[in-house]
Every structure is written in structure tokens, then in C-alpha cells.
Backbone as CSV, one residue per row, in Angstrom:
resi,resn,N_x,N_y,N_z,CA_x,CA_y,CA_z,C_x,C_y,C_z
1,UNK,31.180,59.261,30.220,30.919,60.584,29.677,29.506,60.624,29.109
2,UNK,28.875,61.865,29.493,27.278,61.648,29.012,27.483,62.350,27.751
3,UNK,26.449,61.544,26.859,26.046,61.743,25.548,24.543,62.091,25.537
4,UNK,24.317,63.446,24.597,22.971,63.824,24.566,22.337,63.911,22.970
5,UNK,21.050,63.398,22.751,20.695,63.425,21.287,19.104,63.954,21.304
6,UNK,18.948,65.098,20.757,17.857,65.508,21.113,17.139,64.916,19.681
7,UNK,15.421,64.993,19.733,14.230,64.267,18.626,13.582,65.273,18.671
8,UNK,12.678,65.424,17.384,11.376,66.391,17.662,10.872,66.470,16.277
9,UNK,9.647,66.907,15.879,8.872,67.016,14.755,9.582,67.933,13.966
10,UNK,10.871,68.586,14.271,11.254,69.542,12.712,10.247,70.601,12.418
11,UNK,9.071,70.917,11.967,7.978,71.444,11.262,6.979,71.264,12.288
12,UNK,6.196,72.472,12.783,5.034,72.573,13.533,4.103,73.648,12.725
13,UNK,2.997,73.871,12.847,2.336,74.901,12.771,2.098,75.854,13.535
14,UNK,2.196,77.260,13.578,1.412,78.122,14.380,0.332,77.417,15.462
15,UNK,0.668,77.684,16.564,-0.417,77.927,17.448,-0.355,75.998,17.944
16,UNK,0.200,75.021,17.404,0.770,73.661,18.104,1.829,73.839,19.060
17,UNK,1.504,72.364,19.397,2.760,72.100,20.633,3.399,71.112,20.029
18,UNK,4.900,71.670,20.538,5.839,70.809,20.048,6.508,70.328,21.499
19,UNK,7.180,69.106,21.044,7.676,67.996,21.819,9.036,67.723,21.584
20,UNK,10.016,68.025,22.445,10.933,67.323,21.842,11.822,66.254,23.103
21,UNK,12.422,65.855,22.589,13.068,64.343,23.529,14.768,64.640,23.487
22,UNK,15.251,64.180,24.782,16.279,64.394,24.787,16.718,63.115,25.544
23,UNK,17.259,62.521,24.646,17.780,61.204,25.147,19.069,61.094,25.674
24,UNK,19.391,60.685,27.030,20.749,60.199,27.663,21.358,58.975,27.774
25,UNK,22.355,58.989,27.413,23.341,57.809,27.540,24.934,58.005,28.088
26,UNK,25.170,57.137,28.998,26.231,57.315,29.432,26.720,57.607,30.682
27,UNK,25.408,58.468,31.099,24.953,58.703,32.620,23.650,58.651,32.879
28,UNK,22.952,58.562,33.942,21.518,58.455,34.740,20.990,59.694,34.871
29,UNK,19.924,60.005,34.176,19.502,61.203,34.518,18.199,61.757,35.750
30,UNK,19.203,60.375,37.077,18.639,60.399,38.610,19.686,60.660,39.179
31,UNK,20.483,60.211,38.981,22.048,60.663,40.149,22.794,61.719,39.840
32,UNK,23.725,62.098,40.737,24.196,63.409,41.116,23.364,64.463,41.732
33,UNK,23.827,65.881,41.383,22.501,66.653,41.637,23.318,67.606,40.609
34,UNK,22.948,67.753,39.451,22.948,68.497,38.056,21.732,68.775,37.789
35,UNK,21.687,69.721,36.831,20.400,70.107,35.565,20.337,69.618,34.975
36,UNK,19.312,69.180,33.900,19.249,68.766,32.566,18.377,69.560,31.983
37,UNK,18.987,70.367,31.133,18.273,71.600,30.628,18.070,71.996,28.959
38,UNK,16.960,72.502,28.769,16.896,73.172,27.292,17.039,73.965,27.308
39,UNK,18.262,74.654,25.730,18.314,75.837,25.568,17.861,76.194,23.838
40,UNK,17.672,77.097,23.407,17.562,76.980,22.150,18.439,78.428,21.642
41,UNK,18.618,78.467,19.909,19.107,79.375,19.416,18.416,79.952,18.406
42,UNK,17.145,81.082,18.683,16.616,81.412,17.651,18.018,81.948,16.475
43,UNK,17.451,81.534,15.154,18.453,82.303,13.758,18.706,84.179,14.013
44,UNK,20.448,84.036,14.230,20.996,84.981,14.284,20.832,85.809,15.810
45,UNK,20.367,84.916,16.882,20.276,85.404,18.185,21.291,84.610,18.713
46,UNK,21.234,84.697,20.074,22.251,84.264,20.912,21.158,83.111,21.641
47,UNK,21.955,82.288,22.737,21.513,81.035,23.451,20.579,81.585,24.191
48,UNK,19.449,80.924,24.090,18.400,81.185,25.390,17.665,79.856,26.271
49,UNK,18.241,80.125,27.663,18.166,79.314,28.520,16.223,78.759,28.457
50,UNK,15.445,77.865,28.507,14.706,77.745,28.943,13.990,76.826,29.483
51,UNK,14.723,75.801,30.317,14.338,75.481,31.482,15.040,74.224,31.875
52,UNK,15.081,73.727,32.804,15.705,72.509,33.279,14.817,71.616,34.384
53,UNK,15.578,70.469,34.738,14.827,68.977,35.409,15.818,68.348,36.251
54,UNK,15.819,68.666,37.423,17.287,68.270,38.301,17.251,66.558,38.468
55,UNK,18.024,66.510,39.190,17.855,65.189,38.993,17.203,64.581,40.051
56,UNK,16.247,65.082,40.968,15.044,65.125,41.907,13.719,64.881,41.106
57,UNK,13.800,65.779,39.967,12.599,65.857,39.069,12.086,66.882,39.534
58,UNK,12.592,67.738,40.226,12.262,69.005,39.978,12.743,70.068,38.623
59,UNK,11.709,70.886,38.852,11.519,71.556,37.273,12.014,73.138,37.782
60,UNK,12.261,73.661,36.708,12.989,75.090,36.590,12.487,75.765,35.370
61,UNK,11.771,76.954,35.382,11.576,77.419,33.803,12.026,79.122,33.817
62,UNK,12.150,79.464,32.711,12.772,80.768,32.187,11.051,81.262,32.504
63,UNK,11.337,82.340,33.283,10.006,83.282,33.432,9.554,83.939,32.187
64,UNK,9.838,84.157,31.221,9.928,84.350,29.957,9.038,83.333,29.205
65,UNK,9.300,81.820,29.467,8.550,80.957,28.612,7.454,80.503,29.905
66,UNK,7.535,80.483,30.995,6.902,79.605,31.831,5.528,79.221,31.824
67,UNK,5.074,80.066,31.178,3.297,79.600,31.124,3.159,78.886,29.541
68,UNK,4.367,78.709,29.255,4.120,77.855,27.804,4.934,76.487,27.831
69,UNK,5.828,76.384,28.736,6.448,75.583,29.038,6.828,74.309,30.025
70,UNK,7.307,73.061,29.528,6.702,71.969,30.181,7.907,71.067,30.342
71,UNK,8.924,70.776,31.555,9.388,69.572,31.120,9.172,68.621,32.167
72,UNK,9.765,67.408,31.703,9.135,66.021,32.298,10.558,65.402,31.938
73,UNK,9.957,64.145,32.445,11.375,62.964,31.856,10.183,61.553,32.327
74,UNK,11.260,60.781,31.708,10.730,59.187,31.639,12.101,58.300,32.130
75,UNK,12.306,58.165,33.292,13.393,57.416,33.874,13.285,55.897,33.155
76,UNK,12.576,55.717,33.050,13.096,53.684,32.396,13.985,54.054,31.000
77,UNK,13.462,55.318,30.697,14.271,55.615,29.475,15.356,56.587,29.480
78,UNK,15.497,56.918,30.420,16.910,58.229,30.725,16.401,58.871,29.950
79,UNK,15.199,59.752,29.526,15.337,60.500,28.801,14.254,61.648,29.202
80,UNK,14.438,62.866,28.753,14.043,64.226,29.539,12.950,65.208,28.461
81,UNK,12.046,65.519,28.633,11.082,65.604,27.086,10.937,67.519,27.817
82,UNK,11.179,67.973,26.337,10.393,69.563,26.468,9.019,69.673,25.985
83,UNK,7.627,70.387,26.331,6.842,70.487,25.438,6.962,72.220,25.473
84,UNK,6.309,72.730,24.493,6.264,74.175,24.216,5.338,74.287,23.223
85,UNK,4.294,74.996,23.701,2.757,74.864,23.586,2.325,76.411,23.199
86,UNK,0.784,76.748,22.190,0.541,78.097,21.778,2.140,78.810,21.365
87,UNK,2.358,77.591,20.086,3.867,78.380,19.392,3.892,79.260,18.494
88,UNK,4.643,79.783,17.801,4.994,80.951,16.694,5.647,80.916,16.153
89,UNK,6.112,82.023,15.188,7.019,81.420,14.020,8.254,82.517,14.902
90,UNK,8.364,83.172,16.484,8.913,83.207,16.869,10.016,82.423,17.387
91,UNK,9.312,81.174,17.566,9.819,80.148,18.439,11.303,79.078,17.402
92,UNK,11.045,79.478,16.313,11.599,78.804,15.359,13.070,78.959,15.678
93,UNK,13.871,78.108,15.879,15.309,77.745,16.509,15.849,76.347,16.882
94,UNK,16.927,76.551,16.497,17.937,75.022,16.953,17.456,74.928,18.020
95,UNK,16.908,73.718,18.812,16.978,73.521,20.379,17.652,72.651,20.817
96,UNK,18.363,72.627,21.775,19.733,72.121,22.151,19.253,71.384,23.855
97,UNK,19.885,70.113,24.209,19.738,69.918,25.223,20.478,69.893,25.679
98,UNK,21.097,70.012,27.502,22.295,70.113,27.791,22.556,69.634,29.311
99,UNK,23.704,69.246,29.982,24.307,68.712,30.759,25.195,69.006,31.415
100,UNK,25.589,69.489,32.122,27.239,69.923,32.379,27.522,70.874,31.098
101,UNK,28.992,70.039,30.661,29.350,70.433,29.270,28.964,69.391,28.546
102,UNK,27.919,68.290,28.697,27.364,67.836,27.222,26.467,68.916,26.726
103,UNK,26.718,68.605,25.490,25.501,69.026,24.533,25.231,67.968,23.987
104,UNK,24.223,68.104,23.129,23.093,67.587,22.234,23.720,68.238,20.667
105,UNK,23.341,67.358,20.070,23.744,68.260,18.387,22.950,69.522,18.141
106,UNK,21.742,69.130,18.692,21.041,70.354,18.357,19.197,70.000,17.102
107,UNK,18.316,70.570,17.451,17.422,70.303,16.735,16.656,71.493,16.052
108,UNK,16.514,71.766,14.963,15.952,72.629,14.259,14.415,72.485,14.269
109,UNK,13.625,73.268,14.950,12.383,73.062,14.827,11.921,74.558,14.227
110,UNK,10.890,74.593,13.349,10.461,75.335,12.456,9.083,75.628,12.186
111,UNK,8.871,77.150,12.999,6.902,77.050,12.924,6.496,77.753,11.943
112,UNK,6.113,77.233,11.567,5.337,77.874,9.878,4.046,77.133,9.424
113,UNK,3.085,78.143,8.911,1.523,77.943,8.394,2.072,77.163,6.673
């Protein structure tokens, strides 16, 4: 059963890029042919999809974020990285990584001057 634990700086400033890591265990995030995707929950909105990394290493992004948005992965490490770049205190939301039906606990990142 895959287990997901997402990392990230918590606290950014306006107008940085943030990074966050989504580490897998339990399964390979090369085999099958699934997504491995970020979603986040801005406060008091609903889930917003924005983007995924098949297990080809091909990339998928929400047309919405796409010119700000970046993912990658690092196979020696099973693990799948978001960046999200020229941020705001829009951007401020749990970000969640996801699998099938894994989730991730969830990461609170927070843009503020």
C-alpha cells in the first residue's frame, strides 16, 4: 500500500518559489501507469487539482497554474517535487500529494511579507 508524506518550507515570501517534496514509500513511483499528482486547498475553498507526473515522467499541469508551475521527481529517491514560482499570498493552502486513493497528510504553506 503506498504511503505519501509531503515537505516544504511552511513560510515563503511574496513573489518566491516554493518547493515542496513528496516522498513515496511502499510503491515505485516508475511502475504501473498512474499519476502522481498535487492538489492543494486554499482556506475555506475546495480541492484544486494542479498537476501531475505519470509514471513515464511525463508531466501534466492545470492551465490555470501552468506558466508557474513545475514538477519533476528524483527516482533513486521515489520521490516527486512541486515547484511554484512568482507566488502570492493567494497561493497560501494545505498542499496535498496524491496517488490513487493515497494521500499525503497534507502541507500548509503560507505566503506572507
Amino acid at each position: 500500500q503506498v504511503q505519501l508524506q509531503e515537505s516544504g518550507p511552511g513560510l515563503v515570501k511574496p513573489s518566491q518559489t516554493v518547493s515542496l517534496t513528496c516522498t513515496a514509500s511502499g510503491g515505485s513511483i516508475t511502475t504501473g501507469y498512474y499519476y502522481w499528482s498535487w492538489i492543494r486547498q486554499p482556506p475555506g475553498e475546495g480541492l484544486e487539482w494542479m498537476g501531475a507526473i505519470d509514471t513515464f515522467g511525463h508531466t501534466f499541469y492545470s492551465p490555470s497554474l501552468q506558466s508557474r508551475t513545475s514538477i519533476s521527481r528524483d527516482t533513486s529517491k521515489n520521490q516527486f517535487t512541486l515547484q511554484l514560482t512568482s507566488t502570492t499570498p493567494e497561493d497560501t493552502a494545505v498542499y496535498y500529494c496524491n496517488h490513487r486513493r493515497a494521500w499525503g497528510q497534507g502541507t500548509q504553506v503560507t505566503v506572507s511579507s
